[in-house]
C-alpha positions in Angstrom: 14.4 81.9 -48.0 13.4 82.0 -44.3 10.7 84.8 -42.5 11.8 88.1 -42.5 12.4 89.0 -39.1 10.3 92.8 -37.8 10.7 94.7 -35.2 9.0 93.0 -33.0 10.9 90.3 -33.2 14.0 92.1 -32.5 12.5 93.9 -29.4 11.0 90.6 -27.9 14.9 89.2 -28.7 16.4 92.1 -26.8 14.0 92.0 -23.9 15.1 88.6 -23.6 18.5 89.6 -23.1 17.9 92.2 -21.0 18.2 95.4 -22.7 16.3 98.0 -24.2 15.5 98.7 -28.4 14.2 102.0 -29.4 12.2 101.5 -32.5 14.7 103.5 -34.4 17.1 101.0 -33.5 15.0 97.8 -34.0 14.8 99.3 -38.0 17.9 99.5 -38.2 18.4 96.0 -36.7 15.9 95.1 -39.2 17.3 96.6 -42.4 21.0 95.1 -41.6 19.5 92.2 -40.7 17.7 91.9 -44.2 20.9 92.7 -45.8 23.3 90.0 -44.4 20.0 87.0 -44.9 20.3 88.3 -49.0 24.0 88.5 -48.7 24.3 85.0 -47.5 21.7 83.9 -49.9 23.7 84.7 -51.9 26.5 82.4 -50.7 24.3 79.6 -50.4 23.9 79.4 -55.1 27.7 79.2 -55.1 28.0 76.0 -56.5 31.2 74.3 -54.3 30.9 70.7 -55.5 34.6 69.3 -56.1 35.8 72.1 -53.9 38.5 71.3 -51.2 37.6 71.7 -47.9 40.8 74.3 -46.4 41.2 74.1 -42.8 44.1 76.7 -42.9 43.7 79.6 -45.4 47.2 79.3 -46.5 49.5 76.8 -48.0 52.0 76.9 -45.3 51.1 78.2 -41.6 52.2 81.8 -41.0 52.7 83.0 -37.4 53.3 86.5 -36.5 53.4 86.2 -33.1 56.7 86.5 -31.2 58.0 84.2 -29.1 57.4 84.9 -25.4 60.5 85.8 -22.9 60.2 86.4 -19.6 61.8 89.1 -18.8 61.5 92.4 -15.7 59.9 89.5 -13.4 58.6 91.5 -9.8 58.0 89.4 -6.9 54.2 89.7 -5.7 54.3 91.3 -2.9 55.8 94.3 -5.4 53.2 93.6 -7.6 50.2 94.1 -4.5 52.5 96.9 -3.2 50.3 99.7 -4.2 47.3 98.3 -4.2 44.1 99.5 -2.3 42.5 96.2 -1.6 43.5 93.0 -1.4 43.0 89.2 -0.5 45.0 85.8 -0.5 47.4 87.5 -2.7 45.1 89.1 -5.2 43.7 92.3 -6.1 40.1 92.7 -5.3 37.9 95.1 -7.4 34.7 96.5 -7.3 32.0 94.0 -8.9 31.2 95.9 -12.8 28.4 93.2 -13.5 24.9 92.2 -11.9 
Protein backbone atom coordinates (compact mmCIF):
# COMPACT_ATOMS: atom_id res chain seq x y z
CA UNK A 1 0.00 0.00 0.00
CA UNK A 2 1.47 3.48 -0.92
CA UNK A 3 2.31 6.64 1.76
CA UNK A 4 -0.49 8.03 3.29
CA UNK A 5 -0.85 11.37 2.11
CA UNK A 6 -1.04 14.57 5.36
CA UNK A 7 -1.98 17.64 5.20
CA UNK A 8 0.80 18.99 4.14
CA UNK A 9 0.82 17.33 1.30
CA UNK A 10 -2.54 18.42 0.33
CA UNK A 11 -1.76 22.20 1.08
CA UNK A 12 1.63 22.11 -0.90
CA UNK A 13 -0.84 20.30 -3.80
CA UNK A 14 -3.31 23.16 -3.57
CA UNK A 15 -0.72 25.88 -3.47
CA UNK A 16 0.46 24.49 -6.55
CA UNK A 17 -2.77 24.95 -8.15
CA UNK A 18 -3.37 28.10 -6.96
CA UNK A 19 -5.83 28.01 -4.26
CA UNK A 20 -6.18 28.17 -0.71
CA UNK A 21 -6.76 24.93 2.08
CA UNK A 22 -7.83 25.72 5.46
CA UNK A 23 -6.56 23.01 7.77
CA UNK A 24 -10.10 21.96 8.38
CA UNK A 25 -10.34 21.25 4.86
CA UNK A 26 -6.91 19.70 4.24
CA UNK A 27 -8.43 16.84 7.07
CA UNK A 28 -11.06 16.38 5.37
CA UNK A 29 -9.13 16.01 2.08
CA UNK A 30 -7.12 13.71 4.13
CA UNK A 31 -9.68 11.46 5.64
CA UNK A 32 -11.61 10.98 2.09
CA UNK A 33 -8.56 10.62 0.62
CA UNK A 34 -7.68 7.62 3.01
CA UNK A 35 -11.02 6.22 2.41
CA UNK A 36 -11.01 5.95 -1.47
CA UNK A 37 -6.79 4.43 -1.31
CA UNK A 38 -8.61 1.44 1.14
CA UNK A 39 -11.62 1.37 -1.03
CA UNK A 40 -9.52 0.73 -4.03
CA UNK A 41 -7.35 -1.57 -2.20
CA UNK A 42 -9.76 -3.20 -2.00
CA UNK A 43 -10.41 -3.55 -5.71
CA UNK A 44 -7.04 -4.33 -6.44
CA UNK A 45 -7.43 -8.47 -4.30
CA UNK A 46 -10.36 -9.01 -6.69
CA UNK A 47 -9.05 -11.79 -8.41
CA UNK A 48 -10.12 -11.04 -12.39
CA UNK A 49 -8.04 -13.68 -14.19
CA UNK A 50 -10.27 -15.27 -17.01
CA UNK A 51 -12.40 -12.21 -16.79
CA UNK A 52 -13.57 -10.58 -20.20
CA UNK A 53 -12.39 -7.39 -20.84
CA UNK A 54 -16.12 -5.18 -21.64
CA UNK A 55 -15.59 -2.25 -23.56
CA UNK A 56 -19.43 -1.40 -23.50
CA UNK A 57 -21.28 -2.26 -20.31
CA UNK A 58 -24.13 -3.79 -22.17
CA UNK A 59 -24.76 -6.50 -24.54
CA UNK A 60 -26.29 -4.42 -27.14
CA UNK A 61 -25.53 -0.45 -27.32
CA UNK A 62 -28.43 1.67 -25.83
CA UNK A 63 -28.81 5.29 -26.91
CA UNK A 64 -31.09 7.63 -25.29
CA UNK A 65 -30.35 10.48 -27.02
CA UNK A 66 -32.76 11.84 -29.70
CA UNK A 67 -32.02 12.52 -32.92
CA UNK A 68 -31.17 16.13 -33.69
CA UNK A 69 -33.70 18.38 -35.99
CA UNK A 70 -33.17 21.56 -36.91
CA UNK A 71 -35.84 23.38 -36.41
CA UNK A 72 -36.90 27.60 -35.39
CA UNK A 73 -33.48 28.50 -37.37
CA UNK A 74 -32.89 32.74 -36.83
CA UNK A 75 -30.64 34.43 -39.10
CA UNK A 76 -27.56 36.04 -37.11
CA UNK A 77 -28.05 39.24 -37.32
CA UNK A 78 -31.41 38.27 -35.20
CA UNK A 79 -29.40 36.29 -33.06
CA UNK A 80 -26.73 39.58 -32.29
CA UNK A 81 -29.89 41.74 -32.41
CA UNK A 82 -29.97 42.43 -28.73
CA UNK A 83 -26.78 42.12 -27.88
CA UNK A 84 -24.62 44.83 -25.96
CA UNK A 85 -21.26 44.04 -27.56
CA UNK A 86 -20.12 42.61 -30.35
CA UNK A 87 -17.38 41.71 -32.93
CA UNK A 88 -16.99 39.96 -36.44
CA UNK A 89 -20.33 38.44 -35.86
CA UNK A 90 -19.93 37.24 -32.29
CA UNK A 91 -20.85 38.12 -28.94
CA UNK A 92 -18.06 39.46 -26.81
CA UNK A 93 -18.18 38.98 -22.97
CA UNK A 94 -16.42 40.10 -20.07
CA UNK A 95 -13.17 37.85 -19.50
CA UNK A 96 -14.34 35.46 -16.07
CA UNK A 97 -10.78 33.95 -15.84
CA UNK A 98 -7.17 35.23 -15.10
Amino acid sequence: MEETKDREYFRKLANQLMFNLSDEEADGIVKEFDTLSRQMSLLDRINTDGVEEMVYPFEDETSYVRPDVVSNVISQDDALANVDKKVEGHFVLPKVVK
